[in-house]
C-alpha positions in Angstrom: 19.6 -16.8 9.1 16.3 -18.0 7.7 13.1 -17.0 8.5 10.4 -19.7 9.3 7.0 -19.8 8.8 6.6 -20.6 12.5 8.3 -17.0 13.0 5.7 -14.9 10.9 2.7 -16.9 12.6 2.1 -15.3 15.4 -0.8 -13.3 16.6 -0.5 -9.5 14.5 1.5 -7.1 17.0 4.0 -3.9 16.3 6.7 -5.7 18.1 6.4 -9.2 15.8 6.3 -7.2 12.4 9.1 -5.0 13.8 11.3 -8.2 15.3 10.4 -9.6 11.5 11.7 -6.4 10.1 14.8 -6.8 11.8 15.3 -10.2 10.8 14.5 -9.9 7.6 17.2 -6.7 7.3 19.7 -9.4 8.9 19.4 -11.7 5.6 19.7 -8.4 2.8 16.5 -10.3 1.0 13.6 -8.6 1.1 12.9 -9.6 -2.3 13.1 -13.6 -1.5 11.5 -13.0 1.6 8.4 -11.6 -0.2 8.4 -14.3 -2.9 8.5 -16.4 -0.3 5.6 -15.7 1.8 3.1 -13.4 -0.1 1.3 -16.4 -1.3 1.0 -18.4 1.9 -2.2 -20.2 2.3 -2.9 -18.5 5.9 -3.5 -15.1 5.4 -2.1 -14.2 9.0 1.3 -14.9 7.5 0.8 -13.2 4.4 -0.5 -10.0 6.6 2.3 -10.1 8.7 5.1 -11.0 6.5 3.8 -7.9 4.1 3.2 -5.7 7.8 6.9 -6.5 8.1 7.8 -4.5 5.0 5.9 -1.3 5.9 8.7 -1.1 8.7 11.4 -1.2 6.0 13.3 1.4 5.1 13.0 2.9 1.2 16.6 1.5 0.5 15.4 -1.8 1.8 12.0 -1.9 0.0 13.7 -0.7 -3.3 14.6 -4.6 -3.8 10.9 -5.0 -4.5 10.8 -2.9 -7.4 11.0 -5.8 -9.6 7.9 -6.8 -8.8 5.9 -4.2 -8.5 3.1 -5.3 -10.7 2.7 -8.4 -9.2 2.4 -6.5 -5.9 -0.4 -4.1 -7.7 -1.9 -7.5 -8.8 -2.3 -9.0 -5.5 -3.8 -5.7 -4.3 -6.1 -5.0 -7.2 -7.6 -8.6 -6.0 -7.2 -9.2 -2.6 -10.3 -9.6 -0.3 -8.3 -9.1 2.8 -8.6 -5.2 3.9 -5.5 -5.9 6.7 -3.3 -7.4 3.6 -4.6 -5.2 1.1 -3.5 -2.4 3.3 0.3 -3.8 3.9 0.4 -3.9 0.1 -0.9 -0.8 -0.5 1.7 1.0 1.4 4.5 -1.2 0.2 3.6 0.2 -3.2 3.4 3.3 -2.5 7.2 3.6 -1.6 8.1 2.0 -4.5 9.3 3.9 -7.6 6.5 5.1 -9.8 7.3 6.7 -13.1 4.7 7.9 -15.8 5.1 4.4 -17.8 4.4 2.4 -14.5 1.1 4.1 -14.2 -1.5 1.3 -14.5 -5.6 2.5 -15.5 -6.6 -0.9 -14.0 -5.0 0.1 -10.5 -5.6 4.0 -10.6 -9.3 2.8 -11.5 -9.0 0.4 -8.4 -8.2 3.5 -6.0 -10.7 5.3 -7.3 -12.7 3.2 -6.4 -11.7 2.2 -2.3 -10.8 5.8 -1.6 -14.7 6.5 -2.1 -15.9 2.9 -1.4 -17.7 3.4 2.5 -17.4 0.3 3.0 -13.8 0.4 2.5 -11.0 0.8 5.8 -10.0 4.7 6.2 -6.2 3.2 6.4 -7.2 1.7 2.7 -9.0 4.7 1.6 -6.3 6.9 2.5 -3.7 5.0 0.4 -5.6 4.8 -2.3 -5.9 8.6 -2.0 -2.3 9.2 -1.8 -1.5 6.6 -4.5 -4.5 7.5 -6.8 -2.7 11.1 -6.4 1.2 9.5 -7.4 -0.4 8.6 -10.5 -2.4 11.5 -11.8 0.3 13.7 -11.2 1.9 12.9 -13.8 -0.7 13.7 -16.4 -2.6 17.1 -16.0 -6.4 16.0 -17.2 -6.2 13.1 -14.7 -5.2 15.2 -11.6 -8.1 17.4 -12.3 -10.0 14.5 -12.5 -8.8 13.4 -8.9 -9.1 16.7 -7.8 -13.0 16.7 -9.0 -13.4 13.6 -7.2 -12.2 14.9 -4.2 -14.2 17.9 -4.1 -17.6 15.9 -4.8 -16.9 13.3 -1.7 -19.3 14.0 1.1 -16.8 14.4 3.7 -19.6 13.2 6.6 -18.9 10.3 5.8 -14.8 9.9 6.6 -13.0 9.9 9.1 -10.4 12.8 10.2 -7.2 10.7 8.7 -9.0 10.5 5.5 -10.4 14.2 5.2 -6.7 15.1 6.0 -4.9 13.2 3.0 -8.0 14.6 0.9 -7.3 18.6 2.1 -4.0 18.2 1.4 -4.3 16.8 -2.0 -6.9 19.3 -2.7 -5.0 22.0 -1.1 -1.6 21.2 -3.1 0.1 20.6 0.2 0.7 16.7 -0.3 4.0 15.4 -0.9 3.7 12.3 -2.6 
């Protein structure tokens, strides 16, 4: 079965990006799928075919590994917070060893995960991911850790104070 554009369209709901999902599973192409549609010109069927994957399971979003860098690309420059955010959490289920660590996209977490202006959903995953990488190198997690300590947490929500405590705290998982 292929998936049409007409079928990704629709108005954002949890029951169209999980009906997506599903269809998507159905095919076994995640990968062409993504190819396919991360690059529409309508950013409602870029946000939905990408809200798609973040009901994929790991097995199923381990055929995007291949392009993980062009998904980090795409995030590093996308205006969009609803996309940015559907990337964001695509990437952060993806494999990440030290040599995939990136200093243009841990510098782009950084960034959002302090930026106010920025979504808490966004914030948060650029927390958790900003996290992924440092841990692999020492200096850099005390870094992160610095950077969480100086945030004025008035400013945040509760979602994002918790990822923060728990990175801070050594209790995160990621």
């Amino acid at each position: 079965m292929h998936i049409l554009r007409n079928d990704i369209k629709g108005n954002y709901s949890e029951e169209l990006v999980t009906n997506l999902c599903f269809m998507v599973a159905e095919t076994g192409d995640f990968l062409a799928f993504v190819k396919e549609y991360m690059y529409d010109d309508d950013p409602i069927v870029v946000r939905n075919a990408l809200s798609a994957l973040t009901k994929a399971t790991d097995d199923e979003l381990s055929q995007l590994n291949p392009i993980r860098e062009e998904l980090i690309d795409m995030a590093i420059i996308c205006n969009n917070s609803s996309i940015r955010r559907a990337l964001l959490g695509v990437i952060l289920r993806l494999d990440m060893k030290e040599d995939d660590v990136r200093t243009d996209f841990l510098d782009h977490c950084l960034g959002k995960m302090v930026d106010p202006d920025e979504v808490p959903s966004v914030q948060s995953l650029c927390m958790k991911l900003a996290y992924k990488m440092c841990k692999f190198y020492p200096e850099l997690l005390t870094e992160l850790k610095r950077i969480l300590e100086a945030m004025e947490v008035s400013y945040y929500t509760p979602a994002v104070k918790n990822v923060r405590n728990k990175i801070l705290n050594n209790k995160y998982q990621g």
